[in-house]
VOLUMKE-531749 format. One line per field, with one value per residue (C-alpha): residue number from 1; x, y, z. Coordinates in Angstrom, 3 decimals, m for minus. Example, Ala and Ser with C-alpha at 12.3 -4.5 7.8 and 13.67 -1.06 7.14 Angstrom:
seq	(1,2)
x	(12.300,13.670)
y	(m4.500,m1.060)
z	(7.800,7.140)
***
This chain:
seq	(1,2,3,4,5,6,7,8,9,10,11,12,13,14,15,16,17,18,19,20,21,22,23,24,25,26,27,28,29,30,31,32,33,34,35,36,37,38,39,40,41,42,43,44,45,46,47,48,49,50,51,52,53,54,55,56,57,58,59,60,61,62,63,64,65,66,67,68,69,70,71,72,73,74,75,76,77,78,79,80,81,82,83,84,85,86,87,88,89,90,91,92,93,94,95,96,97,98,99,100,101,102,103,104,105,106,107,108,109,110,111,112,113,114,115,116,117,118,119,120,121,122,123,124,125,126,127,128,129,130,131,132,133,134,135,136,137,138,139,140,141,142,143,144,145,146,147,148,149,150,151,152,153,154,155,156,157,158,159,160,161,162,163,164,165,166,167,168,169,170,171,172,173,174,175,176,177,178,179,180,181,182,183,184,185,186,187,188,189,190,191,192,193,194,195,196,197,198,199,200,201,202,203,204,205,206,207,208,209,210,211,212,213,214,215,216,217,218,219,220,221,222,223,224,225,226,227,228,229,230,231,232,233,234,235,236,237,238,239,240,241,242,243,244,245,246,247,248,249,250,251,252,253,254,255,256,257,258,259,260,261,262,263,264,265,266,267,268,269,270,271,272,273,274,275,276,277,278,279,280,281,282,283,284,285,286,287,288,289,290,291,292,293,294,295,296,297,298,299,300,301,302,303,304,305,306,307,308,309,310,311,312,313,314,315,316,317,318,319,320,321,322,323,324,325,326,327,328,329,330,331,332,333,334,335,336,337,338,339,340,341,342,343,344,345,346,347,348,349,350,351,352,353,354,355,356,357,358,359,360,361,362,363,364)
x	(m167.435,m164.959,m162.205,m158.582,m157.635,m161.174,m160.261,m156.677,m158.141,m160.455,m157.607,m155.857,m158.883,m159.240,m155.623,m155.784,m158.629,m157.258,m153.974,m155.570,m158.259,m155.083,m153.608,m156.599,m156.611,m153.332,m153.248,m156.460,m154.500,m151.347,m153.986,m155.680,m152.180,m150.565,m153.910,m153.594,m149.995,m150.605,m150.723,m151.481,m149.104,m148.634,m148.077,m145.556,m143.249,m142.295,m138.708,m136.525,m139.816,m140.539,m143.757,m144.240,m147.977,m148.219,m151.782,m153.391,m156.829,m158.157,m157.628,m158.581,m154.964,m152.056,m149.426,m148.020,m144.324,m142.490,m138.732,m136.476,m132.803,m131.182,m133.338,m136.491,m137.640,m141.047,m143.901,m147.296,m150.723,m152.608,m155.980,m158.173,m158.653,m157.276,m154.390,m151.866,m148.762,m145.087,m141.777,m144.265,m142.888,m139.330,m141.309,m141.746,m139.527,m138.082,m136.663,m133.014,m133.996,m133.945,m135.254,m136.534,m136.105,m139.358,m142.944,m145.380,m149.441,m150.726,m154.281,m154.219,m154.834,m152.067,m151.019,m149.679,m146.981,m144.499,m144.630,m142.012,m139.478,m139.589,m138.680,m135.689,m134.589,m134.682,m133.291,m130.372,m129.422,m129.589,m127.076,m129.725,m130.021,m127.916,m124.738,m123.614,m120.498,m121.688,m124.426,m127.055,m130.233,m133.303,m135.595,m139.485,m142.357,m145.532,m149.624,m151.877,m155.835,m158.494,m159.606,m159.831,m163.275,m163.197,m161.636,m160.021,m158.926,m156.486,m153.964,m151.849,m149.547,m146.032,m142.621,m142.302,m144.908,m143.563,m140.160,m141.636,m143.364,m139.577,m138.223,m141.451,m140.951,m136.789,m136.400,m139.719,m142.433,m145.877,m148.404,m152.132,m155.255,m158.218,m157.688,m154.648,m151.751,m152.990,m156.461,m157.055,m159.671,m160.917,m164.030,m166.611,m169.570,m169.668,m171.449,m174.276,m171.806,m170.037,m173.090,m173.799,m170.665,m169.266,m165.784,m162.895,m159.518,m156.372,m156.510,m154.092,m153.500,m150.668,m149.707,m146.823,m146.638,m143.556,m140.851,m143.005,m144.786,m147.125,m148.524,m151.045,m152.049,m154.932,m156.087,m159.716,m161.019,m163.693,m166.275,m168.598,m169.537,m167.162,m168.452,m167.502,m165.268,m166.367,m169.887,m171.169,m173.047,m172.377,m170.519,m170.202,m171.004,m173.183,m175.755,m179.943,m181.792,m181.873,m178.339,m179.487,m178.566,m176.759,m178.132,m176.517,m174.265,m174.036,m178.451,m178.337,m175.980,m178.034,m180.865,m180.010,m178.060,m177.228,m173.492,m171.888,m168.216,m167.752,m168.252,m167.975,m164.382,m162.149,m161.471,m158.678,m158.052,m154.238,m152.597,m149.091,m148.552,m145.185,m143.731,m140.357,m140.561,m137.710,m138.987,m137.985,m140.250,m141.839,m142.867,m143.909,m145.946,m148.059,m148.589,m150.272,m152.194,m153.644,m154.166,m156.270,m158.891,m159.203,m160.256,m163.150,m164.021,m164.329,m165.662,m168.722,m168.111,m164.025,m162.129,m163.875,m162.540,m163.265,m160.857,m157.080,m156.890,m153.559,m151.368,m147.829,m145.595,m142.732,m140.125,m137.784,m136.333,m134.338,m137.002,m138.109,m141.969,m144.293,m145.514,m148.735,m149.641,m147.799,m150.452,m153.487,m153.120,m151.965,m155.810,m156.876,m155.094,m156.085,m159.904,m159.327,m157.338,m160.327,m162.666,m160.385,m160.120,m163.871,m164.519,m160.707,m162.064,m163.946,m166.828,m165.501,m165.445,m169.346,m169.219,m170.490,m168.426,m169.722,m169.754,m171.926,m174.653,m174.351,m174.429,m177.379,m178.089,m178.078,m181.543,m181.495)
y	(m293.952,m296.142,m298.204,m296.748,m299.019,m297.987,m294.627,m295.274,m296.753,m293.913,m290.960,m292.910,m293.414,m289.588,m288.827,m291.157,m289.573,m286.053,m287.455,m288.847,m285.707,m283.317,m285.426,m285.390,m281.749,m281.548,m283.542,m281.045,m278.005,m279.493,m280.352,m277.476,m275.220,m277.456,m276.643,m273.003,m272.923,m274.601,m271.524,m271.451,m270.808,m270.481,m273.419,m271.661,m270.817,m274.415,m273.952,m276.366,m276.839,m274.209,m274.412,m272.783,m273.088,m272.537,m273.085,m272.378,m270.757,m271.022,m274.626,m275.382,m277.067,m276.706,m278.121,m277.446,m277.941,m279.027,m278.726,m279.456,m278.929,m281.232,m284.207,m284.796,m288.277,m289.105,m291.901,m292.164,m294.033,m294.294,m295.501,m294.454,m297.134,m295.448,m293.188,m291.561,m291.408,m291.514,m292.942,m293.867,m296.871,m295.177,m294.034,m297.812,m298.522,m301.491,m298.730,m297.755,m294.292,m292.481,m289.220,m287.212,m283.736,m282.785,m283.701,m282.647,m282.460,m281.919,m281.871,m283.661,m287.487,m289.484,m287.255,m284.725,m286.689,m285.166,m282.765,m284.434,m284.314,m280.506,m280.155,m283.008,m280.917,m277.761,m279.508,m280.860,m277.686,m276.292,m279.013,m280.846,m284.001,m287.408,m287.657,m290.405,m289.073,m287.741,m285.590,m285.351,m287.174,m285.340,m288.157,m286.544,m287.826,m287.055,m287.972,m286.413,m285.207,m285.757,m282.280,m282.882,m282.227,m279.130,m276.393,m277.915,m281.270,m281.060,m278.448,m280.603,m280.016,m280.710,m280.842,m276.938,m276.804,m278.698,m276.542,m273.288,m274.551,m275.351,m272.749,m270.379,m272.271,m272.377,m268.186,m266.846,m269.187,m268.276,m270.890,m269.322,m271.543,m271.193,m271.966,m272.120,m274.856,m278.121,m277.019,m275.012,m277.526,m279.348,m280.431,m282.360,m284.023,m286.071,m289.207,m287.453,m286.291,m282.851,m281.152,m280.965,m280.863,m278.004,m275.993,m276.099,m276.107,m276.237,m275.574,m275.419,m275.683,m275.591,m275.367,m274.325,m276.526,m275.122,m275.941,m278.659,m277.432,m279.712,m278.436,m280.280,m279.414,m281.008,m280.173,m282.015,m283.384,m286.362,m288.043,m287.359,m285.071,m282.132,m281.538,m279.351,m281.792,m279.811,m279.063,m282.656,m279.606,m280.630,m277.348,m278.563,m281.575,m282.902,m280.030,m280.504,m280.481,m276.715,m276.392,m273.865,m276.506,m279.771,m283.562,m286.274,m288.059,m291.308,m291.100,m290.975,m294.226,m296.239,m295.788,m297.852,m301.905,m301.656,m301.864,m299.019,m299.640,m296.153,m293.817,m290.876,m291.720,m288.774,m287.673,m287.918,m285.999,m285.946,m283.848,m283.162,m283.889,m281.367,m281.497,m280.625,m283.397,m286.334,m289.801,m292.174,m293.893,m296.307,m293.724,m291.280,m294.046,m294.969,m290.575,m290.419,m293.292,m291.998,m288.582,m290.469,m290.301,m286.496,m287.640,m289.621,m287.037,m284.693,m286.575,m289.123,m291.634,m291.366,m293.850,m295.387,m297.029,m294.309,m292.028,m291.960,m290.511,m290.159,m288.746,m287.916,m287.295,m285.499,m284.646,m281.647,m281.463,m283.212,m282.813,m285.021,m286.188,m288.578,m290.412,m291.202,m287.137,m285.961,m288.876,m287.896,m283.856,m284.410,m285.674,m282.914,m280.454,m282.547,m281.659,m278.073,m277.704,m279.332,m276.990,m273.936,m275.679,m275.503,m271.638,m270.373,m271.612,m268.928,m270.229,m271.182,m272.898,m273.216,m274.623,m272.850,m272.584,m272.780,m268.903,m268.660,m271.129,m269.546,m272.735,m273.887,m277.305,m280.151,m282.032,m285.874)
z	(m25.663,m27.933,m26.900,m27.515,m30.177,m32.088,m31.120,m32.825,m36.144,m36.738,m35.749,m38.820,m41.026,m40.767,m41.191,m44.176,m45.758,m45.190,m47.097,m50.112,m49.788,m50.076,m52.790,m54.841,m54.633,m55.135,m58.370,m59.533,m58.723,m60.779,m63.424,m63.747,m63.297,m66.442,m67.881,m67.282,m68.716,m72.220,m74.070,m77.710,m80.205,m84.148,m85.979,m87.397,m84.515,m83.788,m85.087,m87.265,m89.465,m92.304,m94.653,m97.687,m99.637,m103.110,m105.247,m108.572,m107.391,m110.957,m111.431,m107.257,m106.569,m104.613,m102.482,m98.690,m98.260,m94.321,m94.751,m92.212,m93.281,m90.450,m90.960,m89.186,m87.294,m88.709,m88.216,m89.869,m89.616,m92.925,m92.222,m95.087,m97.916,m100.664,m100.163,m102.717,m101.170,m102.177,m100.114,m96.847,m96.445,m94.906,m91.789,m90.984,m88.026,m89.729,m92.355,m92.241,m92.179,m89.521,m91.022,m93.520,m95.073,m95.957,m95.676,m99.017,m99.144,m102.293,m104.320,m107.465,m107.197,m107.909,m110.808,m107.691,m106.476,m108.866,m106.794,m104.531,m107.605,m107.337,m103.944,m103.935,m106.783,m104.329,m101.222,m103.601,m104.961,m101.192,m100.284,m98.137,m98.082,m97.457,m98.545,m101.136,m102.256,m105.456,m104.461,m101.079,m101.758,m100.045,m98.585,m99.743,m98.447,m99.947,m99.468,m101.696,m101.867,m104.652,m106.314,m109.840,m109.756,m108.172,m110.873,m113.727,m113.303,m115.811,m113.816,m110.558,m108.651,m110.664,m109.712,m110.917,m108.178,m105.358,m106.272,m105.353,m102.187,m101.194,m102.079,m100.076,m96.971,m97.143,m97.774,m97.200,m95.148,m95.901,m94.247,m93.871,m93.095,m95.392,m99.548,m99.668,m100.361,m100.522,m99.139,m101.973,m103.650,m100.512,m99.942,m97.781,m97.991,m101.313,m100.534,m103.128,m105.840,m105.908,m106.480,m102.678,m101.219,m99.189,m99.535,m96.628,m96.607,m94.600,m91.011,m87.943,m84.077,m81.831,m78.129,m76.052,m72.065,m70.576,m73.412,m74.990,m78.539,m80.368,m83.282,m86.254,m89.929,m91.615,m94.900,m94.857,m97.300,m96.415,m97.513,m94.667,m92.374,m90.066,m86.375,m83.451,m81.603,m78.491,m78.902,m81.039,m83.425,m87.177,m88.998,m92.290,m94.914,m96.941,m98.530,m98.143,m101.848,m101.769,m100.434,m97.622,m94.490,m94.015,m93.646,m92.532,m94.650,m92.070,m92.222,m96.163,m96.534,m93.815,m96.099,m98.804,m98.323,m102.080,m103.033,m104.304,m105.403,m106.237,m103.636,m106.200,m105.357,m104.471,m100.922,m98.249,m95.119,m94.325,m91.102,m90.039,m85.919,m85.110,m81.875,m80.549,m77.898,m78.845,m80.099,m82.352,m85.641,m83.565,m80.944,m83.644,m85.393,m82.522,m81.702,m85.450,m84.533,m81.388,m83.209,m85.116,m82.741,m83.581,m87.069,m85.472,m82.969,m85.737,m89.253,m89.604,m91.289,m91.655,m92.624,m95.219,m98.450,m100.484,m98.226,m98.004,m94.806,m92.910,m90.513,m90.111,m87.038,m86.871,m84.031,m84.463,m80.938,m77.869,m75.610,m73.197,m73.226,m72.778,m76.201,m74.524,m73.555,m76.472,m78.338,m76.633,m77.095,m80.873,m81.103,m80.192,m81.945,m84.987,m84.364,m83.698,m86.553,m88.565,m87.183,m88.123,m91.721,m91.893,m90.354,m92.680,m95.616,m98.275,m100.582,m104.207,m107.445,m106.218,m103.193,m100.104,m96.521,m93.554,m93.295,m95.753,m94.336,m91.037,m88.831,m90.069,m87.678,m89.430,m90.752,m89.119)
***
């Protein structure tokens, strides 16, 4: 027998644990409902954002245009050590501007970022822009890849170019994952020179959770290795001796302590974050910096000097959201998008794709 007032303690002990019992499975069946209702979508079908790709498959270069005719709020992380990029500093917050009008990735080094010049020179003739009186001045924002080595390093992506990525994603939007656009001449896997390197591309992913769409683009690039964010299973990278399997790129530069200043320079992974949700250059800034963590999920070693490696954000909508979710599901977007750049991408100019090796595991 137990006293009343035991009796009373445990009656509310058990009617406390049936509470937080129910609320727990509660919260899992809200979970596992929102889970249920993020459906997956085409990056494409995120309105107020139009791409257009356009790429030289005989020189392995090419450039992927986002337009956004209104104006689009925009924030970006750059993390890699050695990025080409043009006009980034107006997506700091302490930047008058409040938006942009287009976004450009393009192959070609440094030399690429005329590209930018053809697509003001579109946007202005479309009336699109800022107005100064005298004219409307497009605000272009543009990071760029390494791929001279790929086909002929002598062919970038110019302002005629950037001009008829513009004009493909203003009239007639064509974005595809594989070769194409700026992921025409990527590559990973170059710590040992070119030679055993493997081909990718440009690759996408994109949800719809109620009215909320995210969306991300990567064309990748890196230095080191690509693996299956979900599975830990490396899927492309560095080529073995006989280029029938993949090693480790992080196993072949722990072997030496030497010094190497150039890390057969030439690599860069960038990605475009896309969401409808409302937020401001701050709040956009710290959403590519969490969908960073989709980079590090995903490559091995990233971020290293030899990289540019960044990430944009843009928001295209009024809706409300939380920067932290929007943040944590851009990640990973970002890593199945590089996982759908590695499996879209065709073998060329020489260099296998993953296809083509059939999964082979990789040698540690």
């Amino acid at each position: 027998m137990i006293g009343k007032t035991a009796a009373a303690v445990l009656i509310a002990a058990i009617a406390l644990g049936t509470a937080v019992f129910g609320r727990e499975n509660s919260e899992e069946k809200e979970t596992e409902q929102m889970a249920e209702t993020a459906a997956e979508i085409a990056i494409t079908s995120i309105d107020q954002v139009r791409i257009g790709q356009v790429e030289n498959a005989e020189a392995g270069t090419g450039c992927t245009v986002f337009v956004c005719e209104d104006g689009m709020r925009a924030g970006v992380d750059i993390r890699g050590g050695g990025p080409a990029s043009r006009e980034t500093p107006l997506l700091n917050p302490l930047m008058s501007a409040q938006a942009v009008h287009a976004i450009v990735l393009a192959g070609g080094s440094a030399f690429g970022l005329d590209a930018a010049g053809g697509v003001m020179r579109c946007l202005e003739e479309r009336d699109i822009g800022y107005d100064v009186g005298v004219t409307k001045v497009p605000l272009v924002v543009q990071s760029d890849i390494f791929d001279l080595t790929v086909g002929d390093g002598s062919v970038r992506p110019d302002a005629d170019m950037g001009y008829e990525a513009a004009v493909r994603a203003l009239d007639d939007p064509n974005y595809q994952d594989g070769n194409f656009g700026a992921g025409c001449g990527a590559t990973v896997g170059k710590i040992a020179g070119m030679e055993y390197c493997m081909k990718t591309g440009i690759g996408s992913s994109a949800v719809q959770i109620g009215d909320l769409k995210i969306g991300a683009v990567v064309v990748l690039n890196a230095l080191g290795d690509v693996f299956d964010w979900k599975t830990g299973e490396q899927i492309a990278g560095m080529l073995t001796a006989d280029k029938a399997a993949l090693r480790s790129t992080s196993q072949y530069m722990k072997k030496s302590l030497e010094v190497v200043d150039n890390k057969f320079t030439g690599n860069t992974t960038l990605a475009v974050i896309i969401t409808n949700a409302r937020f401001d250059k701050a709040q956009l800034c710290k959403i590519a910096g969490m969908a960073h963590d989709g980079y590090a999920r995903s490559i091995q070693p990233v971020h290293t000097s030899a990289d540019g490696d960044s990430i944009y954000a843009l928001s295209v909508g009024e809706l409300p959201a939380d920067q932290d979710f929007v943040g944590t599901f851009a990640a990973e977007l970002i890593s199945e998008a590089i996982t759908k750049a590695v499996w879209s991408a065709e073998s060329a100019y020489g260099y296998p794709c993953a296809a083509e090796l059939n999964m082979q595991k990789p040698i540690q």
